[in-house]
N, C-alpha and C positions, 0 to 999 in steps of 0.2 A: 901631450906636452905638459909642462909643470911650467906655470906663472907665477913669478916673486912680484909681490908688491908691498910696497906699505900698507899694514894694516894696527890700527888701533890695541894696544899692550896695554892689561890691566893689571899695574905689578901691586897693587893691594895698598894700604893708608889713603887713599883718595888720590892718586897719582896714574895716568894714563899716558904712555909714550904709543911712539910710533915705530915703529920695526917692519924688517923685510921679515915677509910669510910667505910659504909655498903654499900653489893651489892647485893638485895635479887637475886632468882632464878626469869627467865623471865616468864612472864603473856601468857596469849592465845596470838599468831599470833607473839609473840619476840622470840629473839635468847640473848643470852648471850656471849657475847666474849672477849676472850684474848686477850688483846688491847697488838702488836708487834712493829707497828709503828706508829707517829704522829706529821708533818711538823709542823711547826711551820707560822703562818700569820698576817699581818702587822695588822690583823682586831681582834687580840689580846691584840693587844694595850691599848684597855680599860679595858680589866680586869687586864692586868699586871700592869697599874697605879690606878685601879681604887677599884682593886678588885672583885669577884666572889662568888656570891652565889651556886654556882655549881661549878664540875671540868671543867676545859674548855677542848679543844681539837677538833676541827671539821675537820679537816684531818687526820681522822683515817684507818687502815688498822691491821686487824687479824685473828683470825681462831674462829671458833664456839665453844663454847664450852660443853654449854647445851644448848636446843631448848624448844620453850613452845609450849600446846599444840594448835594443829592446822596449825606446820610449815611444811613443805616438804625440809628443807634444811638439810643435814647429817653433825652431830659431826665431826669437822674435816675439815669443809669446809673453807678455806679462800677466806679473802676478804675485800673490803671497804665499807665506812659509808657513805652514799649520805648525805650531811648536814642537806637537809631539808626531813622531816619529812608526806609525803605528807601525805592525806586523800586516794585519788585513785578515790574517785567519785565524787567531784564538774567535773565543766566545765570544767577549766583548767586542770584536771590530764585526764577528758575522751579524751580531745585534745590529752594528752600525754606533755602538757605543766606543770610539774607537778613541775619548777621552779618559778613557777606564781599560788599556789595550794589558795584556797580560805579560807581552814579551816586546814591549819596544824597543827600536833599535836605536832612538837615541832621544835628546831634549837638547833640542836645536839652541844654541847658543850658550848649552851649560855645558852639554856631555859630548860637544861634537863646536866646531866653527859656526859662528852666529853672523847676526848680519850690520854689526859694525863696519867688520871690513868691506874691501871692496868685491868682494867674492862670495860666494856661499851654493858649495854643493847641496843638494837635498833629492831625497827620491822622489822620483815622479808622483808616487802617491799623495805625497804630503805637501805638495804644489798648489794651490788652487788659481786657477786665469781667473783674469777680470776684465771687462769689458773695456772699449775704447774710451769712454763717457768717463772712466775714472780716475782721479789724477792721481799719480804715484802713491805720494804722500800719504794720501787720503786714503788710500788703497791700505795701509796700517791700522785705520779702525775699524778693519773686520777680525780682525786677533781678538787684542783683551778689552778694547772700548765693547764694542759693537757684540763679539762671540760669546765673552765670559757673563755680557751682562744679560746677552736673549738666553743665555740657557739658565741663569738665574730664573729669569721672569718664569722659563718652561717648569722649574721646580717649583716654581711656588703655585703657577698652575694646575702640579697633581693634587693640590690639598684646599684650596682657595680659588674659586674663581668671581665670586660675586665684590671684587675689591673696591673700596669707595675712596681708602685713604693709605698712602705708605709712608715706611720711615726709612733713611738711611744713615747707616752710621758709617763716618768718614767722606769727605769731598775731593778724598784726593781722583785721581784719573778712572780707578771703578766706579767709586760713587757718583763721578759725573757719568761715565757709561751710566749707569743705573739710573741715574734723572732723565736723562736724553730716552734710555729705551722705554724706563716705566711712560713718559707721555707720550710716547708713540704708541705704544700697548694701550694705557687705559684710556689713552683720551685728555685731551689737554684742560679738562676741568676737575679731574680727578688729583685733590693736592697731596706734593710729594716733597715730603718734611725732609731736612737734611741738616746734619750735624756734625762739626768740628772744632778742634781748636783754634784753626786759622781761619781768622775772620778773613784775609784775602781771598783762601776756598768757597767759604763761604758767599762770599758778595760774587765769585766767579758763576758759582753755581743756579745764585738765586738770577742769573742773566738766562738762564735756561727755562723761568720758570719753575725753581723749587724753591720751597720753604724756607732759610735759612733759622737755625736754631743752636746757639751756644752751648756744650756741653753742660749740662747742668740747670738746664732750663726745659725738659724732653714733652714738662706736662703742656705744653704750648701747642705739643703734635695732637694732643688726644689720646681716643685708643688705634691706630693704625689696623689696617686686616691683614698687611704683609710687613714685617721687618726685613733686612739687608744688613748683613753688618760685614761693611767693607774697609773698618778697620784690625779685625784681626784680634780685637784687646778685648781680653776677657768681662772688662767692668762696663765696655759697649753692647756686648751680647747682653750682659745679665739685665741692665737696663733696658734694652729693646725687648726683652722676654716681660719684660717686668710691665709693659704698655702697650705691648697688643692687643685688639680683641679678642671676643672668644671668638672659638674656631678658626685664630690667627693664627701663622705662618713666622716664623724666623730662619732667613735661609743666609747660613755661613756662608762665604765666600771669598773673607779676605784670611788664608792663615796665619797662626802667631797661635797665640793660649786656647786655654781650655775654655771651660762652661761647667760652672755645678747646678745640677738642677735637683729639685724635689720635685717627682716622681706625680705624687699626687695631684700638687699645688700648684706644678707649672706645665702637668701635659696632660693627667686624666679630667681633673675635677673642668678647666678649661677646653680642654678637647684641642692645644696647643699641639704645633707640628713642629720640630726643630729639622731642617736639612740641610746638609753641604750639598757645596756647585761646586764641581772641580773643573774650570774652564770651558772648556763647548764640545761638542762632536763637528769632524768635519763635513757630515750633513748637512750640520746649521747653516754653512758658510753659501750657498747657493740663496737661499729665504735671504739673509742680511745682507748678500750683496743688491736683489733689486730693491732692497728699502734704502742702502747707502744710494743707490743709483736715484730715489725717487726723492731724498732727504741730504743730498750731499752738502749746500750749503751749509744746513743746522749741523748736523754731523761732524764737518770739518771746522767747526769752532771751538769746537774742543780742544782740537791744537793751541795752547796760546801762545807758543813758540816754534821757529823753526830754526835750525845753524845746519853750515856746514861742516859735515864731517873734521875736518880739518879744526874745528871750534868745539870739538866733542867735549875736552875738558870744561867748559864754561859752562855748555848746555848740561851738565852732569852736574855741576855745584848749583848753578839758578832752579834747577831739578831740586836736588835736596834740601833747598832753602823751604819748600813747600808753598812760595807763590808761584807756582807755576799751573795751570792745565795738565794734558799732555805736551810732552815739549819730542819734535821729530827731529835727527838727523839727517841729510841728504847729501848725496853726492852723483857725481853724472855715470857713476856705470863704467868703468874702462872696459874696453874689447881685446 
């Protein structure tokens, strides 16, 4: 059967209506689900100015609703939507790097229905359950809070591990993932400097226990042994390179520009590591769900907003004002 609902239209200038959308029933190897909740991310940007041929939402979290055939997962199961859409059998997913897949089949809420609306097919594979203990909501910062920022951490582990001091650039919702998991990783006396424009970000963040430090003020951090640069902008990389220790670590993470570097001066004579995180593998997601389960209160502070769906537009501009956390959507799930 095909169900029309209201679902969220992102016709581009900052403008979001509501319109009837079709959702047939899922195909061999899909699941069909009740989309409950769905953060909101800075990497939305372009459809909320730009417009969407599809519903967006790629941090999604809900419960099954019907299964097609060929699944093994039961009606009823909750859980979240890994963004990407792997294959399972190129190279990178038989590695298990399946954030690196060669022939995806889609990227959930860009290239395919996301999890604004109240619906959202996805294949089985790209499903992960979560346990009873975890509340919906919450269930949203195993995606980009929780996923993007442990495989961060994992990258800066191939090259650094003796870390005493980090830096991040940017507070928006990575960079708080990034303060939350660096003191779960190093240890909550190991200090984790963090930097913005927004003094709001800022005072947010330093509640987690990080550093707060105004752009243009970086010598306050010291020399760092890992950098993080979760803004994306060129002149925050060049800076974090530029105050790391030796044998330190700069791991991209947020896209946007480039990075010039001298060769000598900024990776041999230093013995400097520069690496991109491209989001997580769905591996990860098993490890960060028993730490969201052992750290759910800390964790779910990161929210500093909730609306319901129906409030999408507001929660989408208090979003882009940049006093915000992560800010989540919710809604009950139609059957």
């Amino acid at each position: 059967m095909t169900r029309t609902a209201l679902a969220p239209t992102f016709t581009g200038a900052g403008k979001i209506e509501f319109a009837a959308h079709d959702y047939p029933d899922p195909g061999p190897g899909q699941l069909l689900l009740a989309v409950q909740a769905n953060a909101l991310c800075g990497t939305d940007r372009h459809q909320y100015y730009d417009g969407s041929s599809v519903v967006p939402g790629h941090e999604a979290a809900g419960t099954v609703i019907v299964t097609g055939e060929g699944t093994n997962t039961a009606v009823g199961t909750r859980g979240a939507v890994f963004l990407m859409d792997f294959c399972g059998g190129c190279r990178s997913c038989r590695y298990g790097a399946t954030n690196q897949c060669f022939a995806k089949r889609a990227d959930m809420g860009f290239t395919h229905d996301g999890g604004y609306g109240p619906y959202e097919i996805v294949h089985e594979s790209n499903f992960f359950p979560i346990t009873d203990d975890i509340e919906i909501g919450n269930a949203t910062m195993l995606l980009d809070v929780m996923g993007t920022s442990s495989h961060a951490l994992g990258r800066a582990a191939l090259v650094r591990q003796d870390v005493e001091s980090v830096y991040i650039a940017g507070a928006g919702p990575i960079g708080l993932g990034l303060t939350v998991m660096s003191k779960l990783t190093y240890g909550a006396d190991v200090p984790v400097y963090i930097s913005d424009l927004s003094r709001w970000r800022l005072e947010f963040a330093e509640s987690f226990g990080a550093i707060p430090l105004m752009v243009g003020n970086l010598q306050a951090a010291g020399n760092p042994d890992i950098a993080f640069d979760a803004s994306g902008k060129a002149s925050a990389r060049r800076a974090a390179l530029d105050i790391i220790s030796k044998r330190g670590a700069l791991i991209c993470v947020g896209h946007g520009e480039g990075l010039t570097l001298n060769v000598s001066d900024d990776l041999i004579s230093p013995e400097h590591a520069v690496l991109g995180s491209e989001y997580f593998r769905y591996d990860e997601l098993p490890g960060n769900l028993a730490l969201l389960s052992e750290h759910q209160e800390l964790i779910s502070q990161v929210i500093s907003h909730r609306f319901p769906v129906a409030d999408i537009a507001e929660a989408f501009r208090l979003f882009m004002s940049g006093e915000t956390g992560k800010v989540v959507v919710t809604q009950e799930g139609a059957v």
